[in-house]
N, C-alpha and C positions, 0 to 999 in steps of 0.2 A: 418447598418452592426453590426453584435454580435461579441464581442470578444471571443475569443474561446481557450484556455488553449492548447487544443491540436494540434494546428494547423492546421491540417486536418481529419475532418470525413472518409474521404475515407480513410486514410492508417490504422485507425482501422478498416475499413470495410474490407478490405485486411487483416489483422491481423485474424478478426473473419472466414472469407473465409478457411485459413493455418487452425488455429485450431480448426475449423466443418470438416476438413479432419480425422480427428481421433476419433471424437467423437462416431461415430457407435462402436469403439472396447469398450467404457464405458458405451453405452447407458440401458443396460440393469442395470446397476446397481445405476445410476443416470440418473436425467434430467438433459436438457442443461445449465438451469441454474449456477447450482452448478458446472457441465465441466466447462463452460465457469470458475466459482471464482476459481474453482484447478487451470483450466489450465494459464490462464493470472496473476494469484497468483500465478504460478509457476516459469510461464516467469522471474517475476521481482521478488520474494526472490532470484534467482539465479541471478540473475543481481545484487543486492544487495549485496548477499556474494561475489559476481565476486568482483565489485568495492571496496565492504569493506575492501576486500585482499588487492586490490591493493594500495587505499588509506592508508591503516594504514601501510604496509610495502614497500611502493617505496614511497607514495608524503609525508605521514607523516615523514617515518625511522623511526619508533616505538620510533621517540622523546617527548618531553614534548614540549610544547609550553607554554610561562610565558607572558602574557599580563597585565602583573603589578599590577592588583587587583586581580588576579586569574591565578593560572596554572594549563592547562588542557594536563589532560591523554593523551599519544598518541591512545588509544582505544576509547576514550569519541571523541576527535577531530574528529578524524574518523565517527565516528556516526556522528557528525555535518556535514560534509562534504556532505556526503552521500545522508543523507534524503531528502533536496531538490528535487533530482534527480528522488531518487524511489517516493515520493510523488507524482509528476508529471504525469511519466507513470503509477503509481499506479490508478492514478485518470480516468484518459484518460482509461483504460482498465476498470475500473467500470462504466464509466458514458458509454462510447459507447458499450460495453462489453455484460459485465454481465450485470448490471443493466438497460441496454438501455430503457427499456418500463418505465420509471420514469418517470412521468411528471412533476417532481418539476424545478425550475428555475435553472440555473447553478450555480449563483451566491449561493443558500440554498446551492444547492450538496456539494459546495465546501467549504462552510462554513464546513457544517456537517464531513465529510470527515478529514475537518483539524484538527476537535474537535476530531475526533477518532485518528488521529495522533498523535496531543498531549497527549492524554491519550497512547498510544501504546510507542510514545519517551520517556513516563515518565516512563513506565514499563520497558523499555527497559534501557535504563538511570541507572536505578536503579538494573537490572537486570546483567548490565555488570559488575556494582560500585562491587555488589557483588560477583558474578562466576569468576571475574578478580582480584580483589583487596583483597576480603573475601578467596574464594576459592582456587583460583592461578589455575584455570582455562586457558588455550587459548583464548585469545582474540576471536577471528572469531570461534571456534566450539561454544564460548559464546553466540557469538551472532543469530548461526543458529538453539541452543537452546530454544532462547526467542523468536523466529521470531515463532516457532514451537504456542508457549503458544498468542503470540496477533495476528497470522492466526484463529486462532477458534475464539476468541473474533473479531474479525475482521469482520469476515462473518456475523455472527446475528448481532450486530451493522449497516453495511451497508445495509441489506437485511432488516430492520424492522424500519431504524431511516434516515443513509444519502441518498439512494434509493430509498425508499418507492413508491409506488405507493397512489397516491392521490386518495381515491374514491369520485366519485359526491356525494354530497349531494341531499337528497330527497328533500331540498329548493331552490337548486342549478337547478334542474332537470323541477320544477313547473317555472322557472324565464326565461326558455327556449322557 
């Protein structure tokens, strides 16, 4: 039995079903591919700023939290909170998604994937430190800012590194 992050294949297969309903209205100016990273990249930045909102102003209360060796922003917490979450569906919408024809193990995918996360939390991380604390910025348009700037790095990352497609080897293909 394979463990499986997403729980079930089919409700992404369901998921991709809804958004191949509108794909004809963009087909001409993109392949499915790239639909599917807008469209399921859509889903969950908006999922994302949803919960952002509501995590840093109902469950945080744009308080500080003090855990004794460190006090964290009510906008940084927030981000803490959060990511988990979109990670999660993030992943699940590219492994079954967008990226479905991957042949690499789940276990790489998600390896891969979490390394682009941390690189995307540390931009973002850094991204809030600054537009919120530097700038005095809005917390949340902050953050819908930066989500703008690690969506494009996002896409080539996943589509050349955590995705990829495996080609056979001509030594691979002779062993056959």
């Amino acid at each position: 039995m394979q463990w499986d992050i997403c729980l079930n294949a089919k409700i992404m297969k369901i998921i991709e079903k809804i958004i191949d309903i509108f794909y004809p209205l963009f087909s001409r100016w993109m392949n499915k591919q790239v639909y599917h990273y807008l469209a399921c990249g859509t889903i969950n930045t908006v999922s994302d700023w949803i919960l952002y909102f509501i995590t840093y102003n109902f469950i945080v209360q744009k308080r500080f939290l003090d855990l004794g060796f460190v006090v964290m922003s009510p906008h940084i917490l927030s981000l803490f909170i959060v990511t988990p979450i979109t990670f999660t569906v993030g992943f699940c919408f590219s492994k079954y998604i967008t990226f479905s024809q991957s042949n690499l193990k789940t276990f790489s995918q998600i390896f891969r994937y979490a390394s682009l996360l941390a690189f995307n939390f540390l931009l973002t991380y850094l991204g809030l430190k600054l537009l919120v604390e530097v700038v005095g910025f809005y917390p949340t348009p902050s953050k819908m800012i930066i989500t703008v700037v690690t969506t494009i790095i996002g896409f080539i990352i996943q589509k050349y590194f955590s995705f990829r497609v495996k080609k056979e080897s001509a030594s691979s293909d002779e062993n056959k």
